[in-house]
C-alpha positions as CSV (number, residue, x, y, z in Angstrom):
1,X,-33.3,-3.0,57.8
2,X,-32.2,0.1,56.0
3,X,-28.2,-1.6,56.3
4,X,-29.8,-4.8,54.3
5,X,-31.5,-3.0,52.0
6,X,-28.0,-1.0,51.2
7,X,-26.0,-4.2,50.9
8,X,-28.4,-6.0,48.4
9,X,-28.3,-3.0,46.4
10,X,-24.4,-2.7,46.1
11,X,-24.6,-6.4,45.6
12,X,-27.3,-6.1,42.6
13,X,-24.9,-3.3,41.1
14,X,-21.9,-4.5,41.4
15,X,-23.4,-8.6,39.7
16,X,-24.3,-6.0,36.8
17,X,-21.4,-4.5,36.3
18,X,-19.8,-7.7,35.9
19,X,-22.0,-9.0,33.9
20,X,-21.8,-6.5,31.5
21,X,-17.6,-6.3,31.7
22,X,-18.5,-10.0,30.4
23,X,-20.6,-9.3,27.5
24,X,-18.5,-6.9,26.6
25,X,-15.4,-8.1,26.9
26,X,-16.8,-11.3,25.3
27,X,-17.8,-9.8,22.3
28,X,-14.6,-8.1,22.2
29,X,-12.6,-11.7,21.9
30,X,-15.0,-13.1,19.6
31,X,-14.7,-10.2,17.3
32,X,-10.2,-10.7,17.8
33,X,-10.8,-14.7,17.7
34,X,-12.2,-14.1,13.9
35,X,-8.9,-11.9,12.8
36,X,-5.9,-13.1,11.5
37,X,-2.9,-13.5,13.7
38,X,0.5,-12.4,12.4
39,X,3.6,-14.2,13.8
40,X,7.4,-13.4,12.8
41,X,10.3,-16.3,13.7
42,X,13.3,-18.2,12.9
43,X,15.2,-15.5,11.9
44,X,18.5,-15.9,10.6
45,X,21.3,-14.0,8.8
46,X,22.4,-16.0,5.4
47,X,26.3,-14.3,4.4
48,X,28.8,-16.0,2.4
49,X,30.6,-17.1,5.0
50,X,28.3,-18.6,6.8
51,X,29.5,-17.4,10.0
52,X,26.7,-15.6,11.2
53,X,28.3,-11.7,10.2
54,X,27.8,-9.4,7.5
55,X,31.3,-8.1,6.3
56,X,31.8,-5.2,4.7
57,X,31.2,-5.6,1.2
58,X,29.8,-9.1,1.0
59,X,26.7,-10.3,-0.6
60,X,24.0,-11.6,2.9
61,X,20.6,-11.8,3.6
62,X,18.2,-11.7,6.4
63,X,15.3,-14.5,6.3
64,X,12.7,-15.3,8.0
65,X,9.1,-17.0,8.9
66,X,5.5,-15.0,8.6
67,X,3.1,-17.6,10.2
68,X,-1.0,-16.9,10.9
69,X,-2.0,-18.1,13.7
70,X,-5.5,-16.6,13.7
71,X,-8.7,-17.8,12.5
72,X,-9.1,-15.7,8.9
73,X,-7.0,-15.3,6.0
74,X,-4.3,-13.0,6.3
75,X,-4.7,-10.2,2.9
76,X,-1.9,-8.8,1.5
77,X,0.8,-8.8,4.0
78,X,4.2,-7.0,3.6
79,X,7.2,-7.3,5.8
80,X,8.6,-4.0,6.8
81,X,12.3,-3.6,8.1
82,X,14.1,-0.9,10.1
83,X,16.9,-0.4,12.5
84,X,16.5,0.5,15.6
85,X,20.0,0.3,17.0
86,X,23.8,0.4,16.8
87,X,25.4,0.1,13.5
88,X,23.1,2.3,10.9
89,X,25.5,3.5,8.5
90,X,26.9,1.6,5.1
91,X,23.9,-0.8,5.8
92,X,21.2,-1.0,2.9
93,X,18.3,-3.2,3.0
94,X,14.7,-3.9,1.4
95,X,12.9,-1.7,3.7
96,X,9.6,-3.3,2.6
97,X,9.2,-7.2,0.9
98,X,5.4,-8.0,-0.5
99,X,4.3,-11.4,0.6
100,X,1.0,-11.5,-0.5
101,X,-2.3,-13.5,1.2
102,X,-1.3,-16.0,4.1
103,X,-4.1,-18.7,4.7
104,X,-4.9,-19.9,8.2
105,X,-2.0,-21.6,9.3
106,X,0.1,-21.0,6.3
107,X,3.8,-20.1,7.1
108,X,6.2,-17.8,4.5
109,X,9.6,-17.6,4.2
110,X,10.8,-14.4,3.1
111,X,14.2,-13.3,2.4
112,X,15.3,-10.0,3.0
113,X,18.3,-8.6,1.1
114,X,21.5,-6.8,3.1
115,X,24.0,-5.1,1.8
116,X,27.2,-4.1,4.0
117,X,28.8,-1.0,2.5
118,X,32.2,-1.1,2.0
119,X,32.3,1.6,4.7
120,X,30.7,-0.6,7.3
121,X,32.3,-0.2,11.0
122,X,32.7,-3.0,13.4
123,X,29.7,-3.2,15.7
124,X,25.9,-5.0,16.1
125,X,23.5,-3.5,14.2
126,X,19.9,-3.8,15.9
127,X,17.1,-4.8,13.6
128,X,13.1,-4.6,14.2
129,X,10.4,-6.6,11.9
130,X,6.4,-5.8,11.6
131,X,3.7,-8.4,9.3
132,X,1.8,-5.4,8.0
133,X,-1.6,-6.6,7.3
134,X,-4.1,-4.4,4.6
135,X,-7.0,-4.6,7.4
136,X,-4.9,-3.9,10.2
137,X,-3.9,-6.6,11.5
138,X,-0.2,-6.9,12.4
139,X,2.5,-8.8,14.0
140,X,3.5,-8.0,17.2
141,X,7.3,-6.4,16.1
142,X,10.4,-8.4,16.0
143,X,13.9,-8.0,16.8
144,X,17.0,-9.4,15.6
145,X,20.5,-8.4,16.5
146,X,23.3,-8.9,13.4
147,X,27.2,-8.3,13.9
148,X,28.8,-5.9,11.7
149,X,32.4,-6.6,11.0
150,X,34.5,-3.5,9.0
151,X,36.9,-4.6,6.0
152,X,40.0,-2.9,5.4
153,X,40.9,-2.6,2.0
154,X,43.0,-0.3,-0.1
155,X,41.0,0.2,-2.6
156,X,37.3,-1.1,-3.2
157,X,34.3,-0.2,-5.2
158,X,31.0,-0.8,-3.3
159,X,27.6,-0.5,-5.5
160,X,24.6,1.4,-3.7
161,X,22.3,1.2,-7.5
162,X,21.9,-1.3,-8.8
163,X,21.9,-3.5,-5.6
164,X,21.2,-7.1,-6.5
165,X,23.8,-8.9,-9.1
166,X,20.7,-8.9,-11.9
167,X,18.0,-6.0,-11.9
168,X,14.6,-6.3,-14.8
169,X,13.9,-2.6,-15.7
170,X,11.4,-1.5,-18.3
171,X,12.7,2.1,-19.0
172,X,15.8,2.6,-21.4
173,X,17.1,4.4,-18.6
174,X,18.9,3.8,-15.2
175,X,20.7,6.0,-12.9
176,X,24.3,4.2,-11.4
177,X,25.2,5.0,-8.1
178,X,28.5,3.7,-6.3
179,X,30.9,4.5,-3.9
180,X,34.7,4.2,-3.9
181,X,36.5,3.5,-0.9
182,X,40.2,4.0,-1.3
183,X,43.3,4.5,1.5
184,X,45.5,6.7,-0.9
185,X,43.8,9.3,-3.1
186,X,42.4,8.0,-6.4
187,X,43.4,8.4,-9.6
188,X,40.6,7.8,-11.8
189,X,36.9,5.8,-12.0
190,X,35.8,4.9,-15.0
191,X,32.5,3.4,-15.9
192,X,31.8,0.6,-18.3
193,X,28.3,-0.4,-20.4
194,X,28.4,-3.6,-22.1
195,X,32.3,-3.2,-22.3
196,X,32.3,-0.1,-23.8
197,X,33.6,3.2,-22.0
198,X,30.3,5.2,-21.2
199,X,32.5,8.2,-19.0
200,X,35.0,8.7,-16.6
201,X,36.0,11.0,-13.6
202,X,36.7,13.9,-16.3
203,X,33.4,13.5,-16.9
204,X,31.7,13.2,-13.7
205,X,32.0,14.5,-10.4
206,X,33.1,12.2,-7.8
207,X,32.3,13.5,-4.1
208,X,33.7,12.7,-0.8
209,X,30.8,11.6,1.9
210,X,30.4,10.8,6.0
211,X,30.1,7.0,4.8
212,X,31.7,7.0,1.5
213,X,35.7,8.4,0.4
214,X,34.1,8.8,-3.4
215,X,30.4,8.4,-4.2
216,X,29.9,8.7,-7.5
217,X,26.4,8.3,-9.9
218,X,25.4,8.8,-13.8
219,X,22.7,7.6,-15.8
220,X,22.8,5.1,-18.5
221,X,21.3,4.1,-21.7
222,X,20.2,0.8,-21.6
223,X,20.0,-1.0,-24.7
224,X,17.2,-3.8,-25.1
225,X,17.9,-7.3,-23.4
226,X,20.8,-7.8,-21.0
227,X,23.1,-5.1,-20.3
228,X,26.7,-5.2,-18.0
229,X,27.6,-2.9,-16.1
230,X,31.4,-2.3,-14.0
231,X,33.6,0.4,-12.2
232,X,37.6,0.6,-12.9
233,X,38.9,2.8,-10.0
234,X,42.5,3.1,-9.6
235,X,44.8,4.8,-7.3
236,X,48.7,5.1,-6.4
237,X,49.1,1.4,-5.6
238,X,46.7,-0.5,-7.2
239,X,43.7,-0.9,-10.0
240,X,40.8,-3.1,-9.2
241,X,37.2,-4.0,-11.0
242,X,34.1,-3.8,-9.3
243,X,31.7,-7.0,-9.2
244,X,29.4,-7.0,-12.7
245,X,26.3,-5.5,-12.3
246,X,23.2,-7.0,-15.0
247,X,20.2,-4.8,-16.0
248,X,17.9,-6.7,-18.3
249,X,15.9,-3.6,-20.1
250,X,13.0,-5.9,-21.0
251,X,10.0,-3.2,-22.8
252,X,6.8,-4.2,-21.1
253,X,3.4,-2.9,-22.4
254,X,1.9,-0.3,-19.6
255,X,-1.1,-2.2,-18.1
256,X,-4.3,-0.5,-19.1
257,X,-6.1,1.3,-16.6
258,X,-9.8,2.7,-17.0
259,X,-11.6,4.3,-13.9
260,X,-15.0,5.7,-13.8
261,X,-15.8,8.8,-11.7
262,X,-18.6,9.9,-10.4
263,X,-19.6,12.6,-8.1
264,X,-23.2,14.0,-7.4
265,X,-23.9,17.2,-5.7
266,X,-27.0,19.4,-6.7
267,X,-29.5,17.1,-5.7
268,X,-33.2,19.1,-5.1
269,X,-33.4,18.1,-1.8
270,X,-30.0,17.6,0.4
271,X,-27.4,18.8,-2.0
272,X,-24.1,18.0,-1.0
273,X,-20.9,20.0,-0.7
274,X,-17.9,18.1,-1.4
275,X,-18.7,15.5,-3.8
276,X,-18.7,17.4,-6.9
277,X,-14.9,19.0,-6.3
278,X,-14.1,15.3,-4.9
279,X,-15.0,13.8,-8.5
280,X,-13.1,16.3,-10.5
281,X,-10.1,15.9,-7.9
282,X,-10.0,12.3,-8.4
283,X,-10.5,12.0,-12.1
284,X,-7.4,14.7,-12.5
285,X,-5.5,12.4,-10.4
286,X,-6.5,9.5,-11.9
287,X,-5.7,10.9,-15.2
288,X,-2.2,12.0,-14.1
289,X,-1.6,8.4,-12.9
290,X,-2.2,6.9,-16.5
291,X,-6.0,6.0,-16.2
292,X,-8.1,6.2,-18.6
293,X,-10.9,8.0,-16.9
294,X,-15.0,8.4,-18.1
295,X,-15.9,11.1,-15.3
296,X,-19.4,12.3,-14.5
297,X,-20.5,15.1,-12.7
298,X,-23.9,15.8,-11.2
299,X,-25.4,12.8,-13.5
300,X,-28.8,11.5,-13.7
301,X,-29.7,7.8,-13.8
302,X,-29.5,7.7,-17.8
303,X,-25.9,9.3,-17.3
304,X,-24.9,7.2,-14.8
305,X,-26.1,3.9,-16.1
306,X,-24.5,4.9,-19.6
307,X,-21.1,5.6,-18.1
308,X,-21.7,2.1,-16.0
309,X,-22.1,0.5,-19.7
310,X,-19.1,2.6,-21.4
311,X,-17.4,1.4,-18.4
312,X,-18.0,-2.8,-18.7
313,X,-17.5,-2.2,-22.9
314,X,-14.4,-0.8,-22.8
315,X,-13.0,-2.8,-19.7
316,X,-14.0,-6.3,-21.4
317,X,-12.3,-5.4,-24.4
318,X,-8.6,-3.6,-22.9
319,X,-9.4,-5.3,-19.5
320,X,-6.6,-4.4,-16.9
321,X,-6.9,-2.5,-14.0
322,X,-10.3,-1.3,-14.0
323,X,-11.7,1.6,-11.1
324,X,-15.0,2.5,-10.1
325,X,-15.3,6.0,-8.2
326,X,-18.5,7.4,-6.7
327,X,-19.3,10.5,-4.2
328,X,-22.5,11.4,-3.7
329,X,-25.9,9.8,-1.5
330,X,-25.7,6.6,-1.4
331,X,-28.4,4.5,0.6
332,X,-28.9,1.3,2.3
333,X,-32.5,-0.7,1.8
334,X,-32.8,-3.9,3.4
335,X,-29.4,-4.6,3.3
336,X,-28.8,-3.6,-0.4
337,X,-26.6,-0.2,-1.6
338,X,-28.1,2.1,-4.0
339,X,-26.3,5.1,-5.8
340,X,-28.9,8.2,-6.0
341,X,-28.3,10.1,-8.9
342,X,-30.0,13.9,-9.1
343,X,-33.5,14.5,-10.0
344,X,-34.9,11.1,-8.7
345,X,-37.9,12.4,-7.0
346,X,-38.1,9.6,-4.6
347,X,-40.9,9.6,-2.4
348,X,-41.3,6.2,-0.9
349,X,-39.0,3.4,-0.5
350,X,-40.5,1.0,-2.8
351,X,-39.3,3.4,-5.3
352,X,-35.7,3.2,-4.6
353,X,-34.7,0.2,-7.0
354,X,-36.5,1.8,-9.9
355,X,-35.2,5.5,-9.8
356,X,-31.4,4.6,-8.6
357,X,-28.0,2.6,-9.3
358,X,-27.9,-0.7,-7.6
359,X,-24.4,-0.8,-6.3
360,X,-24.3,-5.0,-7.1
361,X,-25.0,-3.6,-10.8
362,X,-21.3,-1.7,-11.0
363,X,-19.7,-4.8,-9.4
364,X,-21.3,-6.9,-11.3
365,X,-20.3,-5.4,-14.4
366,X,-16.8,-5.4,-13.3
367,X,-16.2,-8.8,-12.1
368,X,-17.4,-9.5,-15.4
369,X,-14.9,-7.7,-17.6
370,X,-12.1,-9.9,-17.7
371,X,-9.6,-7.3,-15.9
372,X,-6.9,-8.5,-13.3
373,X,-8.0,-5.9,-10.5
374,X,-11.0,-4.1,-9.6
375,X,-10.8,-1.0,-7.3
376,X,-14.6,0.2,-5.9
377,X,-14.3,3.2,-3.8
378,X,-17.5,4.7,-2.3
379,X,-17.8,7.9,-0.6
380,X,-21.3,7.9,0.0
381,X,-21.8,7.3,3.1
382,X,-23.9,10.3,4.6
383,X,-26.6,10.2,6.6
384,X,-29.7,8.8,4.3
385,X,-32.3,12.0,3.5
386,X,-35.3,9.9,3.0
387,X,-34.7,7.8,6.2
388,X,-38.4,9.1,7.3
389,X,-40.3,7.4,4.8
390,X,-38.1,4.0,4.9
391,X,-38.9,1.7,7.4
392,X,-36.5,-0.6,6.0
393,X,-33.3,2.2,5.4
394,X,-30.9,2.1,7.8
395,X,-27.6,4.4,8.3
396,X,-24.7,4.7,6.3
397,X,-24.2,1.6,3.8
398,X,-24.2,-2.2,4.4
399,X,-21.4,-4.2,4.4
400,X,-19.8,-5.6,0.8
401,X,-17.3,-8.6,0.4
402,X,-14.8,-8.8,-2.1
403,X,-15.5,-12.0,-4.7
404,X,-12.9,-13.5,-6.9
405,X,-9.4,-13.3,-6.6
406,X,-8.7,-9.5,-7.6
407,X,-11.2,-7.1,-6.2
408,X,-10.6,-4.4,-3.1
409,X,-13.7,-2.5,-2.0
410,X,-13.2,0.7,0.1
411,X,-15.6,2.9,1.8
412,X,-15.6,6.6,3.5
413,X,-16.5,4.9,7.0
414,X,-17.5,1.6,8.5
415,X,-20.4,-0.4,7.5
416,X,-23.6,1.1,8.9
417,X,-21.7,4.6,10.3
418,X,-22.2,7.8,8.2
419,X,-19.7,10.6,7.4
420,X,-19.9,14.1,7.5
421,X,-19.7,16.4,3.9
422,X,-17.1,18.0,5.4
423,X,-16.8,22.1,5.4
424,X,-13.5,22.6,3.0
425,X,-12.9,22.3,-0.9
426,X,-12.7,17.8,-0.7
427,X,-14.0,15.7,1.8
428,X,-11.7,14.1,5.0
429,X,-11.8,10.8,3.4
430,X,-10.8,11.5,-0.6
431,X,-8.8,14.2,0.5
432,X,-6.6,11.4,2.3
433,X,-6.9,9.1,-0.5
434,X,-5.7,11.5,-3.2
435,X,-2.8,12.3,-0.8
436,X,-1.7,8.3,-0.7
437,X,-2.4,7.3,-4.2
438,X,0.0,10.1,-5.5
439,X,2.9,9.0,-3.1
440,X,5.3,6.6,-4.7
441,X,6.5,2.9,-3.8
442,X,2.6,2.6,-1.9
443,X,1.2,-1.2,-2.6
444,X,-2.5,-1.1,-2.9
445,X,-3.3,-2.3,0.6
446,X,-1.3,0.2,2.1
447,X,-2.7,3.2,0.5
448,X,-5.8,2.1,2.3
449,X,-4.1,1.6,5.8
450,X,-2.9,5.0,5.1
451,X,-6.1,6.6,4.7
452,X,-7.2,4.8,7.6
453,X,-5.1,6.3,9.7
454,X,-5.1,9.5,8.6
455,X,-8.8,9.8,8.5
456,X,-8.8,8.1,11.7
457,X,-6.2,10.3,13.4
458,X,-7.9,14.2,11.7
459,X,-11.7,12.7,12.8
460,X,-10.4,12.4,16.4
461,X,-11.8,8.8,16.0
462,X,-15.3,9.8,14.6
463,X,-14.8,8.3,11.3
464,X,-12.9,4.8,10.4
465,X,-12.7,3.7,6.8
466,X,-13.0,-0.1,5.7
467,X,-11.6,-2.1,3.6
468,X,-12.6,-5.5,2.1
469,X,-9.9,-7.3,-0.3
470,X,-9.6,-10.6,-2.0
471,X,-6.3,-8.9,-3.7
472,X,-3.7,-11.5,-4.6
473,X,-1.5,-9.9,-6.9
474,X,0.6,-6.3,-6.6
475,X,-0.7,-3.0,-7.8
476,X,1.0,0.4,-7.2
477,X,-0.7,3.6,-8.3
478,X,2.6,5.6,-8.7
479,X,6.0,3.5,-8.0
């Protein structure tokens, strides 16, 4: 009896367990079923020759297919390179190419430029490729092997800067950088701007390198329109002319950017730590990054609602890039966000919509501005203080999608999670962000996926920052 009664419980348990592997693993795959899937094939090396090597010194590139396979959109994917193998030396490339949204089932070529040094040794250089995704979602990496072939010249020039035959700059300003490769000693390099002698190698410095026999740079004035660019180098035996190089100096009008800031801290009941020296970080930032910035600290609702109207007057009329900024309590009703501001005095939670800042009331406001890109960042997140006398409040903050065509929205932490103050001079979170908004060549998307990982990485886990974006174009805070 007692041997039965044993076996139908380790049977019972063990049906449980399984069931629950089940559940779990099923919500799991429905959860990866709705992601986008990144895919990266047919990839080819394109060289002059068309036989499949990249000489030294000849003009190639490396494309490719992005394909998503999944079952969402695919936001504001990039194409990062890297070699992993072999041949590294004399070998520049794009290290990163922007491709932008991929529908479901949409396929992308992208081209990749390569350019053999001059310097390049015979060998196989071994190449690795990754979709990089703004929510996290990547390709599985890819690898691609390309022969390197050496070219033995007497004398050569071999162009590091600019790299492509034609380069669009919008500064009256652009620093050359070359190398000369020659088998007797050289003579002299000169350098030539729109036909006209700019210096020579009296007047700059030409250095010997592991990869280079003479690299030499100097920065030129660029007049406006279409400027050419060459190299004379000449040695014992011969004199040749590098291959033209055209920088079009075309003035462009700095796109206006306007960000309002807010951060509330001395609140009667639950102040807050961080939020206050978070504002006045990010503003400073913000400000050192060419925004415009209307920056609040420790505001009640009259402040805040009159910043949230300075904000939608003077985006509609400059439009641009417009950001919107908050650190403080933030709380979730029935689904809907609310901003607190100080000296509410709520009570009860019928109260909320009356004595705080709907969130859909800043979004509105700048969906409705006219500007290309809006940025909503909201550290607010923290566990709600009048939770007790809400029976509809709920933790952390609900969920918000991106509309349009032009809009990323980022918070502290996950939907529905919370986030501590934190105990130092910023919080984890805007700490992280004003670490990747200040780091050059950083597309929008992956300052987030920065953060994230950062965040993720320092909270051991605890805390995961989201993203939503329905970004189509580019936007770089510093490049």
């Amino acid at each position: 009896m007692k041997t039965k009664l044993i076996f139908t419980l380790i049977l019972i348990f063990s049906l449980s367990i399984n069931i629950n592997a089940q559940i779990s693993s099923g919500k799991k795959s429905i959860k990866l079923n709705n992601a986008p899937a990144l895919v990266i094939n047919d990839i080819i090396l394109v060289d002059e020759n068309d036989d499949q090597i990249a000489d030294a010194g000849e003009s190639c590139f490396i494309k490719l297919n992005v394909q998503n396979t999944g079952k969402s959109d695919a936001k504001t994917v990039s194409i990062k390179t890297k070699i992993i193998g072999g041949i590294t030396d004399a070998l520049s490339f794009e290290k990163s190419v922007h491709v932008g949204n991929i529908a479901i089932g949409e396929k992308k070529e992208v081209k990749i430029p390569l350019n053999p040094g001059i310097s390049l040794k015979d060998g196989l250089s071994s190449f690795q490729f990754v979709a990089q995704e703004a929510n996290g979602y990547d390709s599985k990496a890819a690898g691609f092997d390309i022969k390197v072939q050496a070219k033995l010249v007497p004398l050569a020039v071999n162009w590091y800067y600019p790299v492509m035959p034609t380069t669009t700059v919008n500064e009256g300003t652009y620093l050359i950088k070359a190398c000369v490769l020659s088998s007797k000693t050289v003579r002299s390099v000169s350098l030539y701007v729109n036909n006209q002698l700019i210096s020579d190698s009296r007047a700059f410095k030409l250095i010997k390198t592991n990869t280079c026999d003479y690299y030499m740079e100097e920065e030129i004035t660029l007049q406006k329109g279409k400027n050419t660019v060459k190299i004379v180098a000449k040695n014992s035996k011969t004199t040749v002319t590098s291959e033209i190089r055209t920088i079009d100096y075309t003035e462009v009008a700095f796109e206006h950017r306007l960000a309002l800031v807010i951060g509330n801290s001395k609140y009667k009941t639950a102040a807050l730590r961080n939020p206050e020296n978070d504002a006045k970080a990010m503003a400073n930032t913000l400000r050192e990054l060419n925004f415009e910035v209307i920056e609040i600290i420790n505001g009640d609702k009259n402040a805040m609602r009159k910043g949230i109207r300075d904000f939608y007057t003077e985006l509609s009329v400059k439009r641009g890039v417009g950001l919107f900024y908050y650190a403080g309590h933030g709380i979730q009703v029935k689904g809907e966000n609310f901003l607190v501001p100080i000296n509410h005095d709520i009570q009860e939670e019928y109260e909320v919509p009356d004595r705080t800042i709907r969130v859909n009331e800043v979004l509105g406001a700048m969906e409705n501005s006219g500007t290309r890109m809006n940025i909503v960042v909201l550290d607010a997140c923290r566990n709600n203080p009048y939770a007790r006398s809400m029976r509809g409040g709920s933790r952390g903050l609900a969920q918000i999608y991106a509309e349009g065509s032009g809009s990323i929205i980022a918070y502290a932490t996950a939907p529905g999670s919370t986030a501590a103050d934190g105990s130092g001079q910023n919080g984890l979170y805007t700490q992280e962000l004003l670490k990747a908004i200040k780091t050059p060549g950083l597309e929008i998307g992956m300052v987030f996926r920065r953060v994230l990982t950062n965040v993720k990485k320092q909270s051991n886990g605890q805390q995961l920052p989201w993203t939503n974006s329905s970004i189509e174009g580019e936007f770089y805070f510093v490049k």
